[in-house]
N, C-alpha and C positions, 0 to 999 in steps of 0.2 A: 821623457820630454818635460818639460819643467812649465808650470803655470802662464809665466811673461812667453814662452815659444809657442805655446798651444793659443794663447789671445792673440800673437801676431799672426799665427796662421789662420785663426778663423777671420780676423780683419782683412787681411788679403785676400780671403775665400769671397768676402762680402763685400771687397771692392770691385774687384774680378766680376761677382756675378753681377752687380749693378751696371760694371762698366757696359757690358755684353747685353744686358736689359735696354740700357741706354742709345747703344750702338746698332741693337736690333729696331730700337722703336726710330732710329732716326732715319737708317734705312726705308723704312715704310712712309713715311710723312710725307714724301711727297705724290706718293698712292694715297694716304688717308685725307691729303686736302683734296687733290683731285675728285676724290670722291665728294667728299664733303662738300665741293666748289655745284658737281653736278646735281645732289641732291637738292642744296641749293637753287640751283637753276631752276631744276624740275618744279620745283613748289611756286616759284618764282611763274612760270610758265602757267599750271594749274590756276593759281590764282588771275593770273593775268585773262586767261581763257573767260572766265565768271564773270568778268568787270569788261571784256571786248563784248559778251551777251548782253550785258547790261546797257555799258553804257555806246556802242558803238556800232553794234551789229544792222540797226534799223538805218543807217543809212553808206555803211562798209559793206553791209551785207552778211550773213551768218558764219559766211564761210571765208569772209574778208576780198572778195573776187568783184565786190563793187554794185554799183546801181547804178545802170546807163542811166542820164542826164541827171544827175543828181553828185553823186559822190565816187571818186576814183579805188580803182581796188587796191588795196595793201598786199593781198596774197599773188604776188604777180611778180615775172620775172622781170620784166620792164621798171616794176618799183627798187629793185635791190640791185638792179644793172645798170639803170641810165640815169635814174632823178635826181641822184646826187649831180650828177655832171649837168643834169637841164635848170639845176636852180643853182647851179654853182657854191655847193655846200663841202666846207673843207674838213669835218669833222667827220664822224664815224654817222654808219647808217642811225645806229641804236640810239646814237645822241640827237639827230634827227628827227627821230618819232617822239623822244621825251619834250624837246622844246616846242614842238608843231602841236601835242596832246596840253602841253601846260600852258601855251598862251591862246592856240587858236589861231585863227587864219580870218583877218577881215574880207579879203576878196580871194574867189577862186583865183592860182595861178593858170588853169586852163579853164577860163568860163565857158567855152565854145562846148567842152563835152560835158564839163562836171560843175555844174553851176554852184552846188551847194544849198543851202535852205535859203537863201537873201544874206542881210546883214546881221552879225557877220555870219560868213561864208561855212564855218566853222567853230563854235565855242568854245571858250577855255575852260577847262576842264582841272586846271590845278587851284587848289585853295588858295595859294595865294594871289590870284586873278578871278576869284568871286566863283569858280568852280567847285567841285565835289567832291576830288580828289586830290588824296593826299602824295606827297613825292613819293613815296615807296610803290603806292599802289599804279601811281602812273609809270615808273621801273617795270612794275611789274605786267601793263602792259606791253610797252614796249618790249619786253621779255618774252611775251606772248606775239608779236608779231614777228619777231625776228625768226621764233620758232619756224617759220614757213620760207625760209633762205634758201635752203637746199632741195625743197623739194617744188618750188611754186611755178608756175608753170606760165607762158604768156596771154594774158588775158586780152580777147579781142574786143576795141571799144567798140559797139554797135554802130554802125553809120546812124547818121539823122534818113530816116526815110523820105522816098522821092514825091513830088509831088504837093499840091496846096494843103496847106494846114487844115487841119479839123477847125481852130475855132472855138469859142465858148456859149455857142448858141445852140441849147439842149434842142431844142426843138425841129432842127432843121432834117431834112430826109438825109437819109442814111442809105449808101448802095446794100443791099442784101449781105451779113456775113458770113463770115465760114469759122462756125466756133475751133477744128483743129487750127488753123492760122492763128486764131487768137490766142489759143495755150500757147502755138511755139511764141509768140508775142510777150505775154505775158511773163513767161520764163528770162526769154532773153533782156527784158524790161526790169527785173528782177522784181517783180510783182510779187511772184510765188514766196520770196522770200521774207514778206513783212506779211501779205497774207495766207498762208499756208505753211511753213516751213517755221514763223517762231510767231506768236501774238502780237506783234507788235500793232498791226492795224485790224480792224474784223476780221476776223476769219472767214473765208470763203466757205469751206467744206462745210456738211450736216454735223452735229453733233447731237449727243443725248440731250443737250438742252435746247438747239436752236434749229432748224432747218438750214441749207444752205441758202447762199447769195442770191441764188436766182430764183430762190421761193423768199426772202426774205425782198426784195427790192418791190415786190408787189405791195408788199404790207406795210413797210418802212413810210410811203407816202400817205398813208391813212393816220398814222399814229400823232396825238395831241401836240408831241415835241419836234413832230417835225416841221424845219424853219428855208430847205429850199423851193423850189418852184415845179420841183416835175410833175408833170399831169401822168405818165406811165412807166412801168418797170423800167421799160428802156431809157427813156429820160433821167429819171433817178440814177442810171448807173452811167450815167452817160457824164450828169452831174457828176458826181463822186469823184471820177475821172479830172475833169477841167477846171473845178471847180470846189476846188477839196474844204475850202471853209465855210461854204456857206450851210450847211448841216453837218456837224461834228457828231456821230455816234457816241451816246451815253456809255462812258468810262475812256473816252478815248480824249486825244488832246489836238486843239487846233498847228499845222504848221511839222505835221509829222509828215504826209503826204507831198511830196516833189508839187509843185505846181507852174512848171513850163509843159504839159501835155499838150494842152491845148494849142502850144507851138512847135510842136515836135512830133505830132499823129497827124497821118490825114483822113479822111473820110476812109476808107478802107481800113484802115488801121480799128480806126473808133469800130466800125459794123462785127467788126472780127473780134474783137475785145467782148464786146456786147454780146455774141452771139454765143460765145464759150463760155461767158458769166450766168448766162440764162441757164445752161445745162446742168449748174452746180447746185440741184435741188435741194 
């Protein structure tokens, strides 16, 4: 075989095998984006998880399931089933969360259950509306909330309890309570979850550094910095409750705290609350 037959057959060998490299890697591609789309996603989601902690959990809730009278839950079948059709939103869910996270919500659309913090109802959240966050990071977000579509489940809102309001006068008698009533209170209040379940307000429980709530509410009123009015523990937490800014806890920030309690508990509510707060030595 002569030199020019032996170079056109290894040329043919090396277009042959390229063709076959070529035709095998194209075969895959739409396996290797798929993948790459989900890894994608996943990091997308991880991140998103870290900045829902951060930046949204204290009034969504830890686990996105919400804060009666305060803020509606995101991890809820109700939210990926009907809100697009009750605010009449003609885009996608996902596009939904990113423009609601980047401008903010001046007024609740349902104030009756989820008032929000005051004005506005909501903050914006993207940099270019004087927020913290950038468009990616709010993607990724909204990436994080989507994650809970398939699996979230219907979140019942609390009724408003029966009966005349508590009121914001610490001092008044109180019927006897029943600290269990006040835990299931508490929980369903989502109390447990800004104090207990992630830092966001005092911690209730003991710790190595501190005593719990209900040994701390004795001493809190003695202390140089404190600026409410309670004359006793029970008052002090009675405060805290109705009256969330008139003593802000050193390292903590005024207007974290829901402050419709005082219209939304009645006397049994408040003793109950009080009476489970005490037992948190």
């Amino acid at each position: 075989m002569s030199r020019i037959n032996i170079q056109i057959l290894l040329g043919a060998l090396f277009i042959f095998i390229t063709s076959a490299i070529i035709l095998v890697y194209g075969i895959n591609e739409q396996n290797r984006m798929a993948e790459f789309e989900r890894a994608t996603r996943a990091r997308a989601i991880e991140q998103g998880a870290a900045l829902f902690e951060q930046q949204c959990s204290r009034c969504h809730g830890t686990q996105g399931t919400g804060i009666a009278g305060l803020c509606p839950p995101l991890n809820d079948r109700y939210f990926f089933d009907n809100r697009m059709q009750e605010i009449a939103w003609t885009g996608s869910i996902e596009d939904y969360i990113v423009a609601t996270v980047s401008s903010g919500r001046l007024g609740s659309t349902r104030p009756q259950l989820f008032p929000g913090q005051g004005v506005p109802a909501m903050p914006s959240f993207s940099d270019h509306y004087g927020g913290p966050l950038r468009e990616d990071q709010i993607r990724n977000l909204a990436a994080y909330v989507m994650n809970w579509q398939e699996t979230a489940q219907l979140v019942q809102v609390p009724t408003p309890p029966a009966g005349p309001v508590v009121g914001n006068d610490i001092a008044k008698e109180l019927p006897e309570g029943e600290a269990t009533a006040g835990e299931s209170l508490a929980t369903s209040l989502g109390c447990t979850a800004c104090h207990i379940l992630a830092p966001t307000g005092p911690a209730w429980l003991a710790s190595a550094e501190q005593p719990g709530i209900g040994t701390r509410a004795a001493s809190r009123i003695t202390q140089s910095d404190y600026t409410g009015k309670a004359q006793t523990p029970e008052q002090y937490l009675f405060e805290s409750i109705v009256l969330t800014n008139d003593y802000i806890v050193s390292g903590f920030s005024a207007g974290i705290m829901p402050n419709n309690y005082a219209n939304t508990l009645t006397d049994q509510n408040m003793a109950d609350l009080i009476a489970y707060l005490l037992t948190l030595k």
